[in-house]
C-alpha positions in Angstrom: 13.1 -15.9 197.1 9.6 -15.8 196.3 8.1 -19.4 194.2 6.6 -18.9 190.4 2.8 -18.8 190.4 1.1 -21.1 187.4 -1.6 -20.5 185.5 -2.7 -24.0 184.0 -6.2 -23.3 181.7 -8.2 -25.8 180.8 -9.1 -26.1 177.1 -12.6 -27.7 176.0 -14.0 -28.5 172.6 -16.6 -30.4 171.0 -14.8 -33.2 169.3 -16.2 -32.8 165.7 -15.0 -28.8 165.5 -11.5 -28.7 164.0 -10.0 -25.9 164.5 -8.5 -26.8 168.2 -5.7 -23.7 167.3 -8.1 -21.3 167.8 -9.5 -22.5 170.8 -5.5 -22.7 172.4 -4.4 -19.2 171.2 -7.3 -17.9 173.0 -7.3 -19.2 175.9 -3.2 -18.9 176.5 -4.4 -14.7 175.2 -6.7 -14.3 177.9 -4.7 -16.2 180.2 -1.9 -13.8 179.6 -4.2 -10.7 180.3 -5.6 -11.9 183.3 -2.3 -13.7 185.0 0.6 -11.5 183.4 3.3 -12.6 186.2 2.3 -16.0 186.0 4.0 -19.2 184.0 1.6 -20.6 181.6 1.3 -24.6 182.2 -1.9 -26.1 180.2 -2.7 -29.5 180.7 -4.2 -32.3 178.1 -5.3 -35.4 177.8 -3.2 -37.9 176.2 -6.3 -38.8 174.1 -6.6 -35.7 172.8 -4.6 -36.0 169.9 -5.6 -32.2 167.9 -5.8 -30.3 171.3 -2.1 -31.8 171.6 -1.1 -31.2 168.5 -2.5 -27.4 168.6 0.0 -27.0 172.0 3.1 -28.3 170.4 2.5 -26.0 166.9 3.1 -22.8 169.8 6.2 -24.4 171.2 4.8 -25.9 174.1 6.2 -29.3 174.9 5.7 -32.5 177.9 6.9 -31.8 181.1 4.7 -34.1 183.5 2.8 -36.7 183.1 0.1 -38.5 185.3 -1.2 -41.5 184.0 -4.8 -42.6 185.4 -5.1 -45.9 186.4 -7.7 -48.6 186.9 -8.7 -52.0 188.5 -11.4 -54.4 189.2 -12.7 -54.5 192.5 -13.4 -58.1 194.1 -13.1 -60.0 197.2 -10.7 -57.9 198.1 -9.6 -58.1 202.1 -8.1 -56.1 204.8 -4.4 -56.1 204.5 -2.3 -57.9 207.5 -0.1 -55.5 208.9 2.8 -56.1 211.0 3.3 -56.2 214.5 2.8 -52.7 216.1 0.9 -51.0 213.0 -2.6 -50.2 212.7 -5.3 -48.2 211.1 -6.9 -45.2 212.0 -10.3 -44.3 210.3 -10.2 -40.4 210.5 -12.9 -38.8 212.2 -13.4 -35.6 210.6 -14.6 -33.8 213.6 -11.1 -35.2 215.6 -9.0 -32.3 215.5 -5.6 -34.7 216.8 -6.9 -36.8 213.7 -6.6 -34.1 211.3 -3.7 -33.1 212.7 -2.2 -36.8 212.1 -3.3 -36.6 208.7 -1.9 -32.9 207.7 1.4 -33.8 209.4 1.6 -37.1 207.6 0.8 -35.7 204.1 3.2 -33.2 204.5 6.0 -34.8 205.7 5.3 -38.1 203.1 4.8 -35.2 199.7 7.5 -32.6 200.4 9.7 -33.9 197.5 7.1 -34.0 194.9 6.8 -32.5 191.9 4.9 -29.0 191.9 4.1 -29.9 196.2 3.3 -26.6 198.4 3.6 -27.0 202.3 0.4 -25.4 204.0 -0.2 -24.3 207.3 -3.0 -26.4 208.9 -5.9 -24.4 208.9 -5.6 -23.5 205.3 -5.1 -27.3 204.6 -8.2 -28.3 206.2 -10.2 -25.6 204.8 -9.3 -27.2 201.9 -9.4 -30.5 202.8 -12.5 -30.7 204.4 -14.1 -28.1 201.7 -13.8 -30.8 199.2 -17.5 -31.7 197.5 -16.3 -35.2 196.8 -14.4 -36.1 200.3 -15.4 -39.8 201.3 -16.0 -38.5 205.0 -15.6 -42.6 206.4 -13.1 -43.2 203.7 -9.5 -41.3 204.9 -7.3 -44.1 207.0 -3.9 -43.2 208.9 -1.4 -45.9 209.1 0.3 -46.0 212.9 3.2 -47.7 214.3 3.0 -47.5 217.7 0.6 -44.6 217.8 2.3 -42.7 215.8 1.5 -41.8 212.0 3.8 -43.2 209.5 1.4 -42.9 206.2 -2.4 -42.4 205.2 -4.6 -42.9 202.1 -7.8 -40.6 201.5 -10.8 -41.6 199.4 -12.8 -39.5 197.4 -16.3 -40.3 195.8 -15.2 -38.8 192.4 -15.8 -41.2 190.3 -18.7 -42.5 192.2 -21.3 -42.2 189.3 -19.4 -45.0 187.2 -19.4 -47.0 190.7 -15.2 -46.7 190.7 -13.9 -45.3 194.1 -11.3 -43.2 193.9 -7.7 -42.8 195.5 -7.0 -38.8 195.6 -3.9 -39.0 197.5 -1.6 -42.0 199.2 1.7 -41.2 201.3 4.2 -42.3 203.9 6.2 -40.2 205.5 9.8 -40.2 204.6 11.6 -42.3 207.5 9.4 -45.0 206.7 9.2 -45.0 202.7 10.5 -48.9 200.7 8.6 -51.0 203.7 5.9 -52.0 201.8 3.5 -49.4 203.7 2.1 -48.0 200.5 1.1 -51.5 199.6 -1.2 -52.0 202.6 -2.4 -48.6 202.2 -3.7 -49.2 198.7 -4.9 -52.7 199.7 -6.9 -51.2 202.7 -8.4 -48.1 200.2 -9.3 -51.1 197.9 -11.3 -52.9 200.4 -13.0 -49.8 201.6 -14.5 -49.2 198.0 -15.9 -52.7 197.6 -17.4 -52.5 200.9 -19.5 -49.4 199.5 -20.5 -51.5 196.5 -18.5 -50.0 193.6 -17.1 -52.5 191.2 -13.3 -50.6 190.2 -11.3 -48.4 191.8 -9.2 -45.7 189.9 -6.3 -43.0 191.3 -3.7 -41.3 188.9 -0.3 -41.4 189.3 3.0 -39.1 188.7 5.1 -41.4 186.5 8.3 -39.5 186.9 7.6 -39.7 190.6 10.7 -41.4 192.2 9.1 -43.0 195.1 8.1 -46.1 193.1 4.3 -45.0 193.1 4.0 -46.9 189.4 5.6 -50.2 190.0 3.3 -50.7 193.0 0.1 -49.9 191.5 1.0 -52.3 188.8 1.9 -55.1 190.6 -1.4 -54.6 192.5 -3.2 -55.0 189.1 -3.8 -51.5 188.0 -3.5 -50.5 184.1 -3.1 -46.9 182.7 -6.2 -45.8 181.0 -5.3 -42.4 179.7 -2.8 -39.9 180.6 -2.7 -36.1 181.4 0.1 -34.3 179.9 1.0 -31.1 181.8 2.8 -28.7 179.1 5.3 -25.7 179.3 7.0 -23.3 177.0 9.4 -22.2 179.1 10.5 -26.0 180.8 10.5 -28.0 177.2 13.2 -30.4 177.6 11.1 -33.6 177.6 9.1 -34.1 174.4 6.2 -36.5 174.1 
């Protein structure tokens, strides 16, 4: 059975023009022209009360939501790991790096919401393509050589001195050993060493792995939230 293809436009508009209806019902008509097989799936800020409002008015409604955290950055330290783990700073030239990393992400994300496997040399295309990667700032997590989680830091948010935390996983056999923990702890410490001040990632709050409840109780606060919105799934309403 062929997967459903998404189209998810992004809607701009200058804050003091009211009219946010016609921006929506024109975007969602060209979208429709230009992706007529695909399922429409907009996204908007929870901020953004009239874009929001403009959505729900056509029948769109919440299906997702990803909340983007924050937290201070300071005298943070490398996180103790126990006895047989270790990091492993990815060398992005190391093809058996890469390879630990793909395999890793894949294995640690293939429940999630919306997630795609990818054969390797797509996903590092894609990877590697990326105009913010933090080339020094992707870490595997090893137990006894062998990859059980990573963390990749991106230089995103870089121009407001905030690091950034694009993606954080551990592989399934290993998942409710506090891994994550000293995989966020050692992406903290890697942002204060290059001299920004917060850190910030964003988070799937309906993901079940317990993502939230750790970045809480490591200090991070929801700032905003993206809403991703469908017609067709609208059980869950804001």
């Amino acid at each position: 059975m062929q997967s459903k293809s998404y189209c998810p436009p992004e809607i701009y508009a200058h804050p003091k023009f009211l009219n946010q209806s016609f921006f929506v019902e024109e975007a969602l008509r060209l979208s429709a022209i230009d992706f007529p097989s695909y399922e429409i799936q907009p996204t908007a800020n929870s901020l953004d009360r009239a874009m929001l409002a403009a959505y729900f008015q056509l029948g769109f409604a919440e299906i997702r939501r990803y909340s983007i955290m924050r937290r201070s950055l300071s005298d943070t330290r490398v996180p103790k790991l126990p006895q047989g783990f270790s990091f492993l700073q990815v060398d992005m030239e190391n093809q058996e790096h890469l390879g630990h990393w793909h395999k890793t992400q894949q294995d640690a994300f293939q429940h999630h919401f919306g997630f795609k496997a990818r054969a390797f040399d797509s996903w590092s295309i894609q990877m590697l393509g990326d105009q913010n990667l933090d080339r020094q700032g992707t870490f595997i997590l090893l137990e006894n050589d062998e990859p059980v989680g990573f963390v990749q830091c991106t230089n995103e948010c870089a121009h407001q001195l905030s690091g950034f935390v694009a993606y954080l996983g551990v592989a399934q056999s290993h998942q409710g050993k506090g891994l994550g923990r000293a995989l966020l702890e050692k992406a903290m410490h890697h942002c204060e060493t290059k001299g920004f001040s917060s850190l910030e990632l964003t988070v799937d709050i309906g993901n079940e792995s317990g993502a939230l409840k750790l970045y809480e109780n490591l200090g991070l606060t929801a700032q905003s939230s993206w809403l991703l919105l469908s017609v067709a799934n609208s059980q869950t309403a804001i």
